[in-house]
Backbone as CSV, one residue per row, in Angstrom:
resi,resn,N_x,N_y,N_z,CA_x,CA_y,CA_z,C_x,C_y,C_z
1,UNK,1.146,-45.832,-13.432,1.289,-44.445,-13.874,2.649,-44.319,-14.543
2,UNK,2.380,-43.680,-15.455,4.209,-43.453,-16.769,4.529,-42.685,-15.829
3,UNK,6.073,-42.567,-16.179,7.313,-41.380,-15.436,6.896,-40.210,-16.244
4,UNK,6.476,-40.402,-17.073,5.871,-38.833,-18.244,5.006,-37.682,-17.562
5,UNK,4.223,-38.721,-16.448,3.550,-38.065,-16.009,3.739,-37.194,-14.710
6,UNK,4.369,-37.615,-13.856,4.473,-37.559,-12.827,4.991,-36.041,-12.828
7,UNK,5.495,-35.108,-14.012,5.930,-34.023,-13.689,4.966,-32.901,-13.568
8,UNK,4.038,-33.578,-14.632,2.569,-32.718,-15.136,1.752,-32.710,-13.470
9,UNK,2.004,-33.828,-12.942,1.312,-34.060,-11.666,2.000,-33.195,-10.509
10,UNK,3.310,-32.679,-10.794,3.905,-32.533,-9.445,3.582,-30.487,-9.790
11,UNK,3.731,-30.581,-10.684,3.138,-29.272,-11.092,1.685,-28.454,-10.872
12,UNK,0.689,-29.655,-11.070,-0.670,-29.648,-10.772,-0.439,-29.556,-9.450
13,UNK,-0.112,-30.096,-8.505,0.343,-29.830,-6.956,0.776,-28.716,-6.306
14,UNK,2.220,-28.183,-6.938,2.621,-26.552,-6.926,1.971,-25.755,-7.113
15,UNK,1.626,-25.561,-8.053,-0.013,-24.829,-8.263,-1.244,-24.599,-7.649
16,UNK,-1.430,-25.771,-6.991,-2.703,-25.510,-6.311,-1.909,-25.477,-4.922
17,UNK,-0.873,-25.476,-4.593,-0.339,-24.683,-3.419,0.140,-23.697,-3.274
18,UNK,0.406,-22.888,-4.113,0.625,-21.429,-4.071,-0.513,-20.997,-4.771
19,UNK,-2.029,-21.421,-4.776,-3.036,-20.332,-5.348,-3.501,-19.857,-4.040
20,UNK,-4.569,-19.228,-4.049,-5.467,-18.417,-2.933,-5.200,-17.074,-3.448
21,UNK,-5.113,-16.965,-4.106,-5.165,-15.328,-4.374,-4.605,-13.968,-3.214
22,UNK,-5.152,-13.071,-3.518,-5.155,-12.266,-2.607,-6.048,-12.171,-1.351
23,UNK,-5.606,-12.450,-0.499,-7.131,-12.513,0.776,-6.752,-10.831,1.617
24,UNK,-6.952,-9.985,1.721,-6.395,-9.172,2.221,-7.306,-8.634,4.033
25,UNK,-8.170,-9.521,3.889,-9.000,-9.725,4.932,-8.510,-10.241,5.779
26,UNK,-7.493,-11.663,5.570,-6.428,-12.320,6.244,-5.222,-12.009,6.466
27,UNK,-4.797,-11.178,5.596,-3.007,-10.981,5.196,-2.536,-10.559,6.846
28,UNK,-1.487,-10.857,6.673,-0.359,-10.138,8.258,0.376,-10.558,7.814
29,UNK,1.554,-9.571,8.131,2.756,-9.374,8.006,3.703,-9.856,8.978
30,UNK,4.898,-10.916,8.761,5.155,-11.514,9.878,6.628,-11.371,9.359
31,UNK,7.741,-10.780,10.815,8.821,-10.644,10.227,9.523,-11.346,11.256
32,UNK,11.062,-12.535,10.747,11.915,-12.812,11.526,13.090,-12.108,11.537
33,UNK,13.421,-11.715,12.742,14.834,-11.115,13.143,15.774,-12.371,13.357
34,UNK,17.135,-12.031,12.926,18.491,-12.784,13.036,18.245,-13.116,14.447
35,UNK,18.625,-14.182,15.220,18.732,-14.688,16.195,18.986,-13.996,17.112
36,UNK,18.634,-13.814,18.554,18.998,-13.117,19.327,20.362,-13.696,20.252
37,UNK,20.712,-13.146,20.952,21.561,-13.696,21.678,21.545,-15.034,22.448
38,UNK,20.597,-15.194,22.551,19.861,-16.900,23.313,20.125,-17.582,22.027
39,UNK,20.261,-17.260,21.469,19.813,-17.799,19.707,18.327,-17.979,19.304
40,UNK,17.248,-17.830,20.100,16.078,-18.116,20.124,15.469,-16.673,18.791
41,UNK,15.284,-17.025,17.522,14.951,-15.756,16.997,13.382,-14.998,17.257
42,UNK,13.768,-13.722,16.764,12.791,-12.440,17.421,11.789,-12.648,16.513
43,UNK,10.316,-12.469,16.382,9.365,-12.575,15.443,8.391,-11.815,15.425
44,UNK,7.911,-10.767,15.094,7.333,-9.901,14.637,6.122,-10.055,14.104
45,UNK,5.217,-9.966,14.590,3.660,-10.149,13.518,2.900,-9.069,13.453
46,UNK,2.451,-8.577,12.567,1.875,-7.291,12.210,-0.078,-7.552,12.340
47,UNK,-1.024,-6.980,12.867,-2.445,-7.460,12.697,-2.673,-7.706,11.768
48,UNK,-3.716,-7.819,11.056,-4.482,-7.228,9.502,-4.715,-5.787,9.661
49,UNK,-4.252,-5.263,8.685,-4.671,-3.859,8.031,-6.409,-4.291,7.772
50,UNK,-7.294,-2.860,8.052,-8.844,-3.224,8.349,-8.736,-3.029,6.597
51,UNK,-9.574,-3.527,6.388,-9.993,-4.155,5.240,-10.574,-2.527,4.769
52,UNK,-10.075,-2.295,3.108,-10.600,-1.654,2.785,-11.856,-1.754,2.032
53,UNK,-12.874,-0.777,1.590,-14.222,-1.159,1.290,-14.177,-1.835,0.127
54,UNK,-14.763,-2.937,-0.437,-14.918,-3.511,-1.116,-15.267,-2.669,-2.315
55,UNK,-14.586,-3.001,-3.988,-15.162,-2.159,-5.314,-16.518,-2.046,-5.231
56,UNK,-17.440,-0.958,-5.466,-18.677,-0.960,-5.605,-19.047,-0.920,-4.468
57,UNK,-18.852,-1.267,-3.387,-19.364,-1.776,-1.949,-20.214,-0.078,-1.775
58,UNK,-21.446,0.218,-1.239,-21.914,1.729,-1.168,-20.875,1.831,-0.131
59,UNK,-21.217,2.993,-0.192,-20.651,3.872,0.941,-21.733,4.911,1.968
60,UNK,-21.688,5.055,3.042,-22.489,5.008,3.849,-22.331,6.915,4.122
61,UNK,-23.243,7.527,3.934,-22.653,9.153,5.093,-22.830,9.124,6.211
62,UNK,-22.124,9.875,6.902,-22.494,9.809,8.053,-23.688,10.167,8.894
63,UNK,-23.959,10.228,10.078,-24.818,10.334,10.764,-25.746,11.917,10.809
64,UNK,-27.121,11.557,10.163,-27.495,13.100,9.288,-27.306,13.019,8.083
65,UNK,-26.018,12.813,7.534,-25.618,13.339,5.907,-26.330,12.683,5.004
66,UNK,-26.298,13.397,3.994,-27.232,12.859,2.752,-26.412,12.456,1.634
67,UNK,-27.261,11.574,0.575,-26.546,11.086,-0.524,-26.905,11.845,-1.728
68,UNK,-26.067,12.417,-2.177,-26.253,13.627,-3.894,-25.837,12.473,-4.986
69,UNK,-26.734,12.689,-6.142,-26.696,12.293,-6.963,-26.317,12.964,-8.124
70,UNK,-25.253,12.587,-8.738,-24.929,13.205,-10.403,-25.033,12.216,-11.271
71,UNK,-25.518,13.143,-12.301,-25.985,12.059,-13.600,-25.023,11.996,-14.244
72,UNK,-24.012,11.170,-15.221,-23.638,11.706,-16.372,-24.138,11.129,-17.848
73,UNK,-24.285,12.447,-18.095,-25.248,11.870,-19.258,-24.556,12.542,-20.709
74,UNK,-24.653,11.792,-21.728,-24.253,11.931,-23.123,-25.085,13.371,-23.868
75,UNK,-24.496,13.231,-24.158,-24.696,14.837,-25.449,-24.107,14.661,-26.601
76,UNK,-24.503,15.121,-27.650,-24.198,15.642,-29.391,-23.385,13.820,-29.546
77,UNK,-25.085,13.126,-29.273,-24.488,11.621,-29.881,-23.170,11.065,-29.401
78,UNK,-22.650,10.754,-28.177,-21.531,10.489,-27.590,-20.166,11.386,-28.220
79,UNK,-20.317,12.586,-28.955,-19.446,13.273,-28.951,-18.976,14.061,-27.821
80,UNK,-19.707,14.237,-26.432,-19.462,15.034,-25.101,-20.524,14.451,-24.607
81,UNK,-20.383,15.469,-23.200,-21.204,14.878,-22.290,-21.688,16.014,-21.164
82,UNK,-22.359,15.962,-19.990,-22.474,16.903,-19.026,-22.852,16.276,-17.660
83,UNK,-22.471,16.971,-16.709,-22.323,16.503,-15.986,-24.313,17.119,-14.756
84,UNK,-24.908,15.998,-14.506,-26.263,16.977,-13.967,-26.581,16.508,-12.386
85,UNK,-26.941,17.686,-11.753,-26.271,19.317,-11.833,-24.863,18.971,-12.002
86,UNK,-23.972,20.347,-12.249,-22.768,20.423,-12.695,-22.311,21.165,-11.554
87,UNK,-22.932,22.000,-10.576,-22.670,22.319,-9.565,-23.556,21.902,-8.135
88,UNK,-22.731,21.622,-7.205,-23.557,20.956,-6.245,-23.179,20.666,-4.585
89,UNK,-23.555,21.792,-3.529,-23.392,21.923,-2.591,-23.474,20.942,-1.263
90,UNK,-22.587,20.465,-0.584,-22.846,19.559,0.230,-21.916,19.582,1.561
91,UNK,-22.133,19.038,2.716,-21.330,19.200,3.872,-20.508,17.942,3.918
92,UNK,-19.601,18.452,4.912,-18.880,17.069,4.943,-19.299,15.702,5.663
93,UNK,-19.158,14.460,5.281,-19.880,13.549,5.936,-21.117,12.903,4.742
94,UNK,-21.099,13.909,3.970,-22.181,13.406,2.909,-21.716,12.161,2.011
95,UNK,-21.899,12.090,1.068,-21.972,10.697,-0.279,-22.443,11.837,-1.648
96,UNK,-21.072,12.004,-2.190,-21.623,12.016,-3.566,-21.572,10.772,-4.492
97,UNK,-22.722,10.639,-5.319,-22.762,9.242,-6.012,-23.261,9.898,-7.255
98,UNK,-22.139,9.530,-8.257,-21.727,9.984,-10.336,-22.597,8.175,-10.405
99,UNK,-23.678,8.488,-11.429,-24.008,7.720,-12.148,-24.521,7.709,-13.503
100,UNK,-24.126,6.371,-14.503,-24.015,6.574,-15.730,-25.577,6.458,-16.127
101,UNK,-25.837,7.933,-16.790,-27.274,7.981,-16.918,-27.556,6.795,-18.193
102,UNK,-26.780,6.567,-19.413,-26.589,6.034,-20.589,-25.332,5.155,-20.799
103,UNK,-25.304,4.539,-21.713,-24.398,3.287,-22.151,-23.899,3.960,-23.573
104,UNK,-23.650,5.494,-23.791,-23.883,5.915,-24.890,-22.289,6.322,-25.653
105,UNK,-21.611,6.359,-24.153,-20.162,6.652,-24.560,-19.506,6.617,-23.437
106,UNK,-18.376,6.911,-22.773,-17.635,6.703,-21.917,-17.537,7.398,-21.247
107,UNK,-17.766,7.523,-20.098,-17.139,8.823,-19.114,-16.619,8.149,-17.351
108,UNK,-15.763,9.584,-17.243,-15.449,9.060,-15.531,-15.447,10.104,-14.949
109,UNK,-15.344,9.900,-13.709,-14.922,11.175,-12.829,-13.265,11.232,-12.351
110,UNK,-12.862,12.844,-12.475,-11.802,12.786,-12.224,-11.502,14.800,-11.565
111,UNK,-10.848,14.239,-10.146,-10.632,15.482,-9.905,-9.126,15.358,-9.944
112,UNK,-8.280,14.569,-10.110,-7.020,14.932,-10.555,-6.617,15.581,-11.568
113,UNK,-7.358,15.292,-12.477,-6.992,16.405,-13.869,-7.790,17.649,-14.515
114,UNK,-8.697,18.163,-12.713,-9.113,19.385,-13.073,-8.898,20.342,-12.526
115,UNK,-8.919,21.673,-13.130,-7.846,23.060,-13.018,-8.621,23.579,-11.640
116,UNK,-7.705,24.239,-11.026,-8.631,25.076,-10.082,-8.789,24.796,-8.277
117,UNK,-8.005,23.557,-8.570,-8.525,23.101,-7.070,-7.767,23.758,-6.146
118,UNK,-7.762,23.320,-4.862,-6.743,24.332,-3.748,-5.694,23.589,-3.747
119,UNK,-4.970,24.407,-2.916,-3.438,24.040,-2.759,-3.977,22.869,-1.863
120,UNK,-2.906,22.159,-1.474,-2.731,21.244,-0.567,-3.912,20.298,-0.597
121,UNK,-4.708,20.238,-1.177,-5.919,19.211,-1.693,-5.641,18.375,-2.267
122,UNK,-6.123,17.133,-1.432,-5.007,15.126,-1.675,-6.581,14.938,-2.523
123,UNK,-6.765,14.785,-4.047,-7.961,14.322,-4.364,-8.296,12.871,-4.295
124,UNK,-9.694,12.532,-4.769,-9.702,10.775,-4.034,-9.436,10.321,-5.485
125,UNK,-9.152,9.087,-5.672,-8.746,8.221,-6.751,-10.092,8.638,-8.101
126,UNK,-9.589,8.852,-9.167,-10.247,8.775,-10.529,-11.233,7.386,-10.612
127,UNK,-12.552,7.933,-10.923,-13.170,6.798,-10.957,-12.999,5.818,-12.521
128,UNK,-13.328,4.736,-12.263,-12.737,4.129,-13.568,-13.931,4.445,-14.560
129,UNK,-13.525,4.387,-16.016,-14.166,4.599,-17.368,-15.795,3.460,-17.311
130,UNK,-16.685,3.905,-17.051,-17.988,3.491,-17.341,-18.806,3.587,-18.184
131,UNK,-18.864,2.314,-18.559,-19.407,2.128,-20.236,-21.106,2.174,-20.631
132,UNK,-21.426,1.208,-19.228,-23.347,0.948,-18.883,-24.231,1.473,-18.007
133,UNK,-24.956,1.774,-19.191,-25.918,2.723,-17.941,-26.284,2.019,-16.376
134,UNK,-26.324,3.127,-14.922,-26.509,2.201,-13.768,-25.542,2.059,-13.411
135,UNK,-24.255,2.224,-13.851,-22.656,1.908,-13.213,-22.760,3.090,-12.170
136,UNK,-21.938,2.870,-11.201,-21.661,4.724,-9.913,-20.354,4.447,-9.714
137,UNK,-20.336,5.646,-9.159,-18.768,5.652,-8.626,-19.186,6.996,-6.961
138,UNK,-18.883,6.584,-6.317,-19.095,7.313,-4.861,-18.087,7.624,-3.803
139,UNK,-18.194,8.832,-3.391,-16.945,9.328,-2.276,-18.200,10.063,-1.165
140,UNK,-17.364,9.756,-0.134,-17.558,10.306,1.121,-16.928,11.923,1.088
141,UNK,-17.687,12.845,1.434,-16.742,14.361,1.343,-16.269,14.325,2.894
142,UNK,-15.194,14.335,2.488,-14.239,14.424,3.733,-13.147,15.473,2.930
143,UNK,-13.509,16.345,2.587,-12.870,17.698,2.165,-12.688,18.667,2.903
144,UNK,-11.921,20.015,3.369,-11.964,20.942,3.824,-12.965,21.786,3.171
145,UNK,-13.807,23.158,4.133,-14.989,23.553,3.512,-14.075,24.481,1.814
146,UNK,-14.521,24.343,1.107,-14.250,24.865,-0.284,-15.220,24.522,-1.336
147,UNK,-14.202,25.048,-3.014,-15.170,24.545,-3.705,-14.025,23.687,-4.234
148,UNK,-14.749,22.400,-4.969,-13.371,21.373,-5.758,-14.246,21.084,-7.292
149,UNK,-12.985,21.063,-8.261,-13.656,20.847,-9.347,-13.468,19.384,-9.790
150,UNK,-14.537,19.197,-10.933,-13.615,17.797,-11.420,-14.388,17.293,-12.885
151,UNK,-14.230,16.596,-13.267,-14.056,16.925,-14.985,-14.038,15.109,-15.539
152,UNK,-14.623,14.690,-16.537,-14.939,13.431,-17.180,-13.159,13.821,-18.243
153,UNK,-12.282,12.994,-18.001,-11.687,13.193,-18.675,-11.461,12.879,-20.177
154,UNK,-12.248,12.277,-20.604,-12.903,11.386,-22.535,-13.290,13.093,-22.947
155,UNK,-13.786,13.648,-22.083,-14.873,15.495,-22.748,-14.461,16.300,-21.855
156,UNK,-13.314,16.364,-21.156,-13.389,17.484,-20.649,-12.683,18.661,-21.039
157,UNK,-12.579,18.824,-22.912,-12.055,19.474,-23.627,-13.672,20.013,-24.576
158,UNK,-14.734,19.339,-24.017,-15.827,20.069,-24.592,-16.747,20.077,-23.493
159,UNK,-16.127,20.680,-22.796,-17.063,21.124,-21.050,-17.670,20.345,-20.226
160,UNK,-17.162,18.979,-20.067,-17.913,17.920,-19.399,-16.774,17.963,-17.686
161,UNK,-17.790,19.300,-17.083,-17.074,19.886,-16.016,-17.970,19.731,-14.787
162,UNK,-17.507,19.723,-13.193,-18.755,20.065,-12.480,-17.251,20.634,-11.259
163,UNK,-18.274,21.382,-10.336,-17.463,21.431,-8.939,-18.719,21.241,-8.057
164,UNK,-18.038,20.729,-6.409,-18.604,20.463,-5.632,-18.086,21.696,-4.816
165,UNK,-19.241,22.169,-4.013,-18.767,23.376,-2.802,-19.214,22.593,-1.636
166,UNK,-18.013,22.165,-0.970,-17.435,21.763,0.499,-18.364,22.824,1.907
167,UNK,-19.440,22.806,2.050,-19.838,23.834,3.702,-19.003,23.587,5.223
C-alpha cells in the first residue's frame, strides 16, 4: 500500500466513526463534574427524552374522540384555494387531519399567522408546504374550549381561511 494512501484511508475511518446520525431514541445526556474531593469525579446521566412522534407518524385521539377531516383544495387554477369545511367544531382529545385534496398548487396550514386568536394561545407548529395530492398534516386539539383560526399562508390574502371551535 503507497503512503498516498493511507490518509484517504485514515479519513475513510474518521468518518465512519463519527456517522450514526441522529438516534434520538437513544440519545442521553451525560455530564462530568470536576472531581470531587476523593478525587473520584461526579457523573450525571440524564434518561432518554420519550421520543417524539415520528414525521407523518398518525396521531391517535383519544379515547371516544374522533378524527375531522379538511380538504384543501385549489381554486381559480392554483391562483387560491379553500379550505373544506372552513369551519369546524370539535372537542378536545379529537384529531384534526388538513389533507391535500390536489397537487395543483401549494398550500399549508398555519395558525401562527392568523388574526384573531386568543390571548395566551401557544399555537402548534405550521404545517410544512404540500405539493401532492394525499399529503396530511394532523394535531391533536388539546386547546382551551374557544374558537382558533388559521389560514394557508401561499392564499391567505385571497381567503384561504378556516377556524376550529374548541367545546
Amino acid at each position: 500500500m503507497s503512503i498516498r494512501k493511507l490518509p484517504i484511508l485514515g479519513l475513510l475511518a474518521l468518518a465512519a466513526a463519527c456517522g450514526g446520525g441522529d438516534n434520538t431514541e437513544t440519545a442521553e445526556t451525560t455530564t462530568t463534574d470536576a472531581p470531587a474531593a476523593s478525587g473520584t469525579p461526579t457523573v450525571t446521566t440524564t434518561a432518554p427524552a420519550t421520543p417524539a412522534p415520528a414525521a407523518g407518524a398518525p396521531v391517535t385521539p383519544d379515547a371516544g374522540g374522533q378524527v375531522h377531516e379538511v380538504k384543501m383544495v385549489t381554486t381559480q387554477g392554483g391562483a387560491s384555494g379553500e379550505f373544506q369545511p372552513k369551519t369546524l367544531t370539535v372537542k378536545k382529545g379529537d384529531v384534526i387531519r388538513w389533507v391535500m385534496a390536489d397537487g395543483q398548487a401549494v398550500h399549508n396550514v398555519s395558525f401562527t399567522m392568523a388574526q384573531g386568536n386568543p390571548g395566551g394561545f401557544t399555537p402548534p407548529a405550521d404545517s410544512p408546504m404540500y405539493t401532492q395530492a394525499g399529503q396530511s398534516y394532523e394535531i391533536k386539539v388539546d386547546m382551551a374550549p374557544g374558537t382558533y383560526n388559521y389560514v394557508c399562508v401561499p392564499h391567505s390574502m385571497m381567503g384561504m381561511t378556516g377556524s376550529i371551535t374548541v367545546q
